[in-house]
Every structure is written in C-alpha cells, then in structure tokens.
C-alpha positions in Angstrom: 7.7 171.6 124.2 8.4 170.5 128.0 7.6 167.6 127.3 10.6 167.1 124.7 13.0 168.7 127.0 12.3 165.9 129.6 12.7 163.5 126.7 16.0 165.2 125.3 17.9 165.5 128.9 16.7 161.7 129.4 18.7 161.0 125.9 15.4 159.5 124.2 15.8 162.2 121.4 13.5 160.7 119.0 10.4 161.2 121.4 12.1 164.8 121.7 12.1 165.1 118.0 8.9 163.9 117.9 7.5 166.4 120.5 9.7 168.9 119.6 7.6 168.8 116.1 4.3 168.7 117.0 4.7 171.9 119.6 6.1 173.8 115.9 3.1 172.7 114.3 1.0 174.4 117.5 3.0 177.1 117.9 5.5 177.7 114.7 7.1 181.1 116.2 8.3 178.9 119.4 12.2 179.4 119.0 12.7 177.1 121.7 11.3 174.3 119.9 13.6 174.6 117.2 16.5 174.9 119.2 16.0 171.6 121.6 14.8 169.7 118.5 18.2 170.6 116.7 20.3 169.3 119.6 18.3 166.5 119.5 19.1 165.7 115.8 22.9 166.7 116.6 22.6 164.4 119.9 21.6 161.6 116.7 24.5 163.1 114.6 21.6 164.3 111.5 24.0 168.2 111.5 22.5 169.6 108.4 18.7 169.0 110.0 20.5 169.8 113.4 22.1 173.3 111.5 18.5 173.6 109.9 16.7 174.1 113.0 19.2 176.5 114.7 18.8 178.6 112.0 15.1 178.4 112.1 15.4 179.4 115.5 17.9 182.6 114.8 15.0 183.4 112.3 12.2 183.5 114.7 14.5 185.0 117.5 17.8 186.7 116.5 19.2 186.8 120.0 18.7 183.3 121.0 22.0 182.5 122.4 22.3 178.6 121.8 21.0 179.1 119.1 23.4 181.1 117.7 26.6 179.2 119.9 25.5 175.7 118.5 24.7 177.1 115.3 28.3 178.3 115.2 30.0 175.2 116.6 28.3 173.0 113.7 29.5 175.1 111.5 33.6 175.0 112.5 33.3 171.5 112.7 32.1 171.9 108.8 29.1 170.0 109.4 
C-alpha cells in the first residue's frame, strides 16, 4: 500500500493501481487501498472504477473522509 502512494504522488498511477491491487488481495478490509487506487483511476479519468473503489472503501470504513468527499465530487460532476 506505501508503496502505491509513492507511486500515485509521483503520477505513475498504473504502478499505483497495480500496487494498490495486490495490498486488496493481502489485506481486503484495507480502506486505504481502495481509496488511493480510486484516485488513481480518477487521476487516469476511468470515474465509474474510480466511484467503484470509493465506495468499496465507505463499505469497509464508513467514516473515511476522502472517501466519502471524492466519492461525492464524482458524483456532482455526474460521472
């Protein structure tokens, strides 16, 4: 998961897609995960899988805040 934040904030979002994915398989209740992936996939401009992960995230953790923020933007922009 660390690893794909480092790739995300250097804007190399498939290799924070990619790492992003494997750390669900590990770890499938890391929230986190979910939510860097899906700005990653918004960062590529895929919303709906972008919109998919958010919501995966809200699932595992309700009260994740960017989650719930980027989740919400996404959806104004009727995306």
């Amino acid at each position: 998961n660390n690893r794909g934040i480092a790739y995300a904030l250097k804007s190399d979002y498939d290799r924070a897609i990619a790492d992003c994915t494997q750390a669900t398989k590990l770890d499938p209740n890391l929230a986190e995960a979910y939510v860097i992936r899906a700005a990653a996939y918004g960062s590529k401009g895929d919303y709906d899988q972008a919109a998919a992960d958010f919501s995966k995230a809200l699932g595992i953790d309700p009260n994740n805040a960017d989650a719930k923020q980027m989740l919400e933007i996404i959806r104004r922009q009727g995306r």
